[in-house]
Structure formats: C-alpha cells, structure tokens
N, C-alpha and C positions, 0 to 999 in steps of 0.2 A: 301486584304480582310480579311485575317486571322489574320495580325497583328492588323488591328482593331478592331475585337472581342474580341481579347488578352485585349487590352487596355480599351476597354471598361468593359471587365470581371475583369480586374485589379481594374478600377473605382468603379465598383456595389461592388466588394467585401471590399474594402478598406473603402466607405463612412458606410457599413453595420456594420462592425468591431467597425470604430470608433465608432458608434450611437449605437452600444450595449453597450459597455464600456464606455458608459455616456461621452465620450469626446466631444460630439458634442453639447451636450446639453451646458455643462461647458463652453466650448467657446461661444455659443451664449447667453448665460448670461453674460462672460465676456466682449461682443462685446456691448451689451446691455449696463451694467453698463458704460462702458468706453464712449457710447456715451451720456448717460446722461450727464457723468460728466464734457463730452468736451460742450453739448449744455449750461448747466448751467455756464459756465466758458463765451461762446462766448456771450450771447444774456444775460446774468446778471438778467434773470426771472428764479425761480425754474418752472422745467418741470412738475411738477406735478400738476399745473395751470396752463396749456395753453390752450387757446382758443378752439382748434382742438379736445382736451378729452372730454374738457364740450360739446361741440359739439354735439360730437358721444354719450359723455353717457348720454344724454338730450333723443337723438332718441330711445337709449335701454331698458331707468328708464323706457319707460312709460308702456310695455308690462313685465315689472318685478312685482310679484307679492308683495305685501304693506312686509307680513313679512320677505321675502326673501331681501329687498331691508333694513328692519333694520337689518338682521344679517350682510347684508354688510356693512352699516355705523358703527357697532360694532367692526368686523373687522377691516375695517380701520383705525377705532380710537385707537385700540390698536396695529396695526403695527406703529401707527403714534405718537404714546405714546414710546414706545420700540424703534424708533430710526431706525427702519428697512426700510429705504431707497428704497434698490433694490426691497425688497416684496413688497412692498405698490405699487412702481412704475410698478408693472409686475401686481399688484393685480388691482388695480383702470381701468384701459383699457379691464380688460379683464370680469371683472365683472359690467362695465356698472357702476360705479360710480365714484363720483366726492365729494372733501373736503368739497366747498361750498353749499352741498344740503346732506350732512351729518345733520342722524335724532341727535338731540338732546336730552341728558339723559329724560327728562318731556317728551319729544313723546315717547320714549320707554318704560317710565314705563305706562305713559297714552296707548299706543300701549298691554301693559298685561296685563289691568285693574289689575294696583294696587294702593292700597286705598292710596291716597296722606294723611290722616293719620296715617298712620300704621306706624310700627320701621321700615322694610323695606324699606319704601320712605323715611323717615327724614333718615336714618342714611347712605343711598345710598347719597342721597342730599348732606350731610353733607360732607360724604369722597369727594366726586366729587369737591367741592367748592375748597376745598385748592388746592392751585396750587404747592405747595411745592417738593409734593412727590403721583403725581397719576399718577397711570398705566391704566387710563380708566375706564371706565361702565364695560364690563368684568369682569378683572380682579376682581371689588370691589364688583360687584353681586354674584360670585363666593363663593367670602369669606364670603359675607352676609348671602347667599342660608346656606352653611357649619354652620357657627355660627346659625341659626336659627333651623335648624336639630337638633345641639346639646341639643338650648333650648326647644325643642319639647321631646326629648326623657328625658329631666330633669324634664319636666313638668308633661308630664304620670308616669313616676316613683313615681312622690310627688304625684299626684294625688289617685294613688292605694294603696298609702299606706296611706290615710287620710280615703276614702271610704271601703275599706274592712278589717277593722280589726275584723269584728265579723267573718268573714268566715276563718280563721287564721286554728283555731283550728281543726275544719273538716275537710278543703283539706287536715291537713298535718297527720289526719286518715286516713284519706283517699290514702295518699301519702305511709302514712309506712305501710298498710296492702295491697298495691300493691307492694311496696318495697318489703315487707317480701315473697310475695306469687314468686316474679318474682325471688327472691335469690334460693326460695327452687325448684323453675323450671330451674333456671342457675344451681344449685348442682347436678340437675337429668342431665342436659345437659351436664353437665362439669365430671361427671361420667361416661356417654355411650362415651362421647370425648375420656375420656382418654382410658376406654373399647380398643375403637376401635383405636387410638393412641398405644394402647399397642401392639394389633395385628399388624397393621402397623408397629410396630418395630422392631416386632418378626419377620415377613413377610421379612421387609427389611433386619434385620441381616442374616436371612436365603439366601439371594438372595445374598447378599454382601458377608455369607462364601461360597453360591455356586461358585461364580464371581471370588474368590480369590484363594478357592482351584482348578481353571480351570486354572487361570493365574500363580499359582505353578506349575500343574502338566507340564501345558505350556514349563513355567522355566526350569523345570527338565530337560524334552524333550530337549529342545535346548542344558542346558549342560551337555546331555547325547550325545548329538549328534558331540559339538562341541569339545568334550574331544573324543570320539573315533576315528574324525576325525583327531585330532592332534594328538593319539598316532599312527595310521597310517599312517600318515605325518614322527614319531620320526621314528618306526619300517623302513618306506619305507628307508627314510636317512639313517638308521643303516644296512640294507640291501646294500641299493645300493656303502654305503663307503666300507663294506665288500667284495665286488664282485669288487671294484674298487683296493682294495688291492690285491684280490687273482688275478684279470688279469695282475695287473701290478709284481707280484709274477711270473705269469706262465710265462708273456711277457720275463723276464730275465732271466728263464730258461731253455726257448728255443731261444733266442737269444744265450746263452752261450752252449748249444749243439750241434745248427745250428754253428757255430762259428767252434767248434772240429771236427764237421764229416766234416765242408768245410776244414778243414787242413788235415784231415786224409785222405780226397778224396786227396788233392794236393800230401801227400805223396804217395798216391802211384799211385797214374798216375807219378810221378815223378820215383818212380820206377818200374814203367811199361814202362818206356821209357831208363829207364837205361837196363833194361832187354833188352828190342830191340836193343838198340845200341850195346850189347855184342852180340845178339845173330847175327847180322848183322853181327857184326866184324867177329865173330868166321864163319861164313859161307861166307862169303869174304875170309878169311883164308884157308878153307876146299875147294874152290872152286879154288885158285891160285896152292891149293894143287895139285887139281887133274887136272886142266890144264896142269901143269909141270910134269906129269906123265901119262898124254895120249901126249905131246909130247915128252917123253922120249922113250913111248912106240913107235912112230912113227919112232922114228928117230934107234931104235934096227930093226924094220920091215923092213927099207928101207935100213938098212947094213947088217942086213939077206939075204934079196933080193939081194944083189949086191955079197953077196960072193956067193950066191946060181948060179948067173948068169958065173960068174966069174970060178965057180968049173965046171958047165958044157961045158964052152968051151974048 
C-alpha cells in the first residue's frame, strides 16, 4: 500500500515539475506539429481544410459575435500571410474559424464604416491587390492608421500657422512677462534653496566632523588598546625568558652543590665506617688482650691453690 502512494506521489510530482517548466506544454505542440505533418503527408489534403473544422466551426461562428469573428478572420489572415503554420493550425479550432468563411478586406472596412472614398480605403485597397509582397489587412492598416496620424499632425501644424498669425505677437507678451515674472520667482526660490542647502551643508559637515572625530577617537581607543596589549605581551615574554634563565641558572647551582654535599656525605660515611672498622679492630684486640689475662690470671690462682694445698699437707 505504501509503495503505491510512493509511486503515485512520484507520478503527481514529476507530471507537476514537468508542466511548470513548460515541458509539457512543448511536447504537446511538438506531438501536435508532428501529427499534422504525418496527417498532411498520409491523406495529401492540408489539415487546415478538413471537413470536421468547418464542421465544428460552422456550430461555433454562429454564437460569436459579428466583430469578434472579423478580428479572427484578420488574425488568421496574417498568420496565414507570415507562413505560421503551427499558429494558425492551433488558432482556427480553437477560435471557431475557418479559411473559407474568412471576412474579406471590403467587409471589414464596410464592417468600420469607412468611406470607400476616402485615402484610407483606396490606398488599403491598393496595397491589399498586389500579390507580390503583402502581409495582410493588419499589417497594411497599421501602417495606414501610422501614416495617417503623421498626416494629421502635419496638417494642424499648417493649419495654425496660416490662421493665427495676428495672435503671434500677444501670446509671446504675454509668454515673456510670465517668463520674466516666473525667472524672478525661480531667483527667490533658488536663493531660500540654496539658503537652506547652505545650512544643510553646514548641518551635514558638522554631523560628518562629529561622525569622524568619534570614529578617530574610536581609532585611537583600539590603538591605545592594541599597543598596550602588545607591550604587555613584549614585557610578559621578557619576564617570563628572564625567570626562565634565572631557574635554569639556580637549576645548575643546586644541581652542582647537591652533587658536592652527596660526595661529602659519601666521604664520610666512608670515614665513619673506617672509624668503626678500627675501632672494632682495636677492641677486638683489647678484648684478646684481656681474655689472655684473666686466663693467665686463672691459671697463677689455680698454682697458687695447689702449692697452697701442697704446703699444708
């Protein structure tokens, strides 16, 4: 069950992806185009007359309203002029028209009441007829509409200048004592401007040396700070190498008198041990001594004794 959700979440997300990034679209135009070009290839009628369009857009024209159904025949006629293929074949189905019920140039200018003798219609008429090099109704109304503007604003110009030349003189009285009055009201304006620009200068210079002398004193501050710290950094090193000398100074001159008094101790335990051995000896000696003279004295006692015994019998 779970791996179906997967797969189907896989699906929703994947078709969503593509159809955001127009990929799907692009393939079904390109599915579109390709089967045009396969039905126009099999069946040797262009698709764009088939029976089945006029058909449907027989049932569609009729609830289309009259002008809506000429901008589509204009349309058409200038995708259909330009060569554009795919457009026209995507456009004609879905807007409900068809080639053969295409209005023609005379209904559409009859469709804008425009006076069939006016330049307008003869020179529309005119471009329309050659077949040489036209891009349609469109395009050549366009350029009509355009060139006719231009001649419209050429013609008011000639006009005003043929009808008002007695008023010449007045307006431009009239023109330079408002000129003059509006220069000496720009002068007063453009004086309080600067006025007040000036103060705003002074205002901002004052604010810029506050800003600057804060961002000095700032300055200062850090390399007051960062220089004490670094000579307390130099000091602590020249401390600490100096105390690293005198220990290793005191280290070797108590290694070198620890050294002497352990020899001095060895001499004379060494001669405290020679001492004993003598004094041992000598009282070893003193001691054979007086052994052999308490039995010397024994052996006087015991021939004392015997002559003593000896004289009384």
């Amino acid at each position: 069950m779970t791996s179906d959700l997967n797969s189907e979440d896989v699906k929703n997300k994947l078709f969503h992806s593509l159809k955001s990034r127009g990929v799907l679209d692009s393939l079904k135009s390109q599915l579109r185009k390709q089967l045009i070009r396969e039905l126009q290839d099999t069946t040797g009628l262009p698709v764009l007359h088939s029976t089945v369009e006029a058909s449907s857009s027989e049932k569609e024209s009729d609830g289309i309203p009259l002008f809506q159904r000429a901008a589509n025949s204009i349309v058409a006629e200038y995708l259909k002029r330009c060569n554009f293929e795919y457009t026209l074949s995507t456009f004609l189905p879905e807007s409900g028209t068809t080639l053969e019920k295409r209005f023609s140039c005379k209904d559409i200018l009859h469709l804008l009441n425009i006076d069939p003798n006016s330049k307008l219609y003869l020179n529309l008429e005119r471009s329309l007829s050659s077949t040489t090099d036209s891009k349609g109704f469109l395009w050549h109304f366009l350029m009509e509409v355009a060139a006719f503007q231009s001649r419209m604003k050429c013609d008011v110009n000639i006009q005003t200048e043929d009808t008002l030349p007695t008023q010449i003189s007045a307006s431009l009285d009239k023109l330079s004592s408002v000129e003059k009055e509006y220069r000496e009201k720009q002068k007063l304006v453009q004086l309080d401007k600067n006025h007040g620009l000036e103060e705003r200068l002074i205002a901002m210079q004052k604010k810029y040396e506050v800003e600057k002398k804060n961002e000095l004193e700032e300055e200062v501050k850090k390399f007051r700070a960062s220089e004490l710290s670094r000579l307390r950094m130099d000091e602590r090193q020249k401390y600490e190498a100096k105390i690293k000398a005198m220990r290793h100074e005191y280290d070797e001159e108590f290694n070198i008198k620890n050294q002497a008094l352990r020899a001095l101790e060895k001499e004379m335990l060494e001669r405290v041990e020679r001492l004993q051995e003598v004094h041992q000896s000598e009282a070893y000696v003193e001691r054979q001594r007086f052994l052999e003279e308490m039995r010397s004295l024994k052996e006087r006692e015991t021939d004392f004794k015997n002559r003593t015994l000896i004289q009384e019998r």
